[in-house]
C-alpha positions in Angstrom: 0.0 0.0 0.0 1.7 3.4 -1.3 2.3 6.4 1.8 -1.0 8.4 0.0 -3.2 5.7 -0.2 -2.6 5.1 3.5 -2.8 8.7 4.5 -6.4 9.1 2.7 -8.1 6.3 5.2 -6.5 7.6 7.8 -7.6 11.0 7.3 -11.4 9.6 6.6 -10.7 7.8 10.1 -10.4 11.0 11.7 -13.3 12.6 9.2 -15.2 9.9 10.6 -14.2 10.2 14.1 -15.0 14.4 14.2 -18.2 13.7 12.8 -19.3 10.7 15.2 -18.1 11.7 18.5 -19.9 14.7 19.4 -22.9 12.8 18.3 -22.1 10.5 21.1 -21.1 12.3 24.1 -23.7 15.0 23.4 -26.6 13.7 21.8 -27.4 11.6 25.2 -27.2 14.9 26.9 -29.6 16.6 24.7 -32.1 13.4 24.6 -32.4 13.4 28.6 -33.0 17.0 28.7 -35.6 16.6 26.4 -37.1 13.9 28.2 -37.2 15.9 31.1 -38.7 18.8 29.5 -41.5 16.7 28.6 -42.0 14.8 32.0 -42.6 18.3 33.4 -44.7 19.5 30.6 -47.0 16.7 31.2 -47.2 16.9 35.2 -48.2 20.6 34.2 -50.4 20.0 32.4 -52.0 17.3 33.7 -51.0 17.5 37.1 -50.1 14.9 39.8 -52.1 11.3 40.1 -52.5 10.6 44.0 -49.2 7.8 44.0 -47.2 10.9 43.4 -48.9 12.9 46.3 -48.3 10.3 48.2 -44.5 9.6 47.2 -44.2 13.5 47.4 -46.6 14.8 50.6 -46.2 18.4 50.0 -42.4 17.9 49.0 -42.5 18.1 45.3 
């Protein structure tokens, strides 16, 4: 394998790499805050069942 051969898959390597990793260190971040967006959207709107008074009495 000739030296520019070898230096184009390692450069699509690191293409690859720049590309992927942000998706996996911040794309988990972004998918829990949107859960949590939504958890509170729906407690607002449709407010607490009694288990979570319960759980909560007066707490939450």
């Amino acid at each position: 394998m000739s030296a520019s051969i070898h230096f184009e898959i390692t450069l699509a390597f690191i293409e690859v790499a720049a590309v992927f990793l942000p998706l996996f260190v911040f794309l988990p971040k972004l998918i829990q805050r949107a859960m949590k967006a939504n958890v509170d959207a729906a407690i607002d709107t449709f407010g607490k069942n009694e288990h979570v008074k319960k759980m909560c009495s007066g707490r939450c």
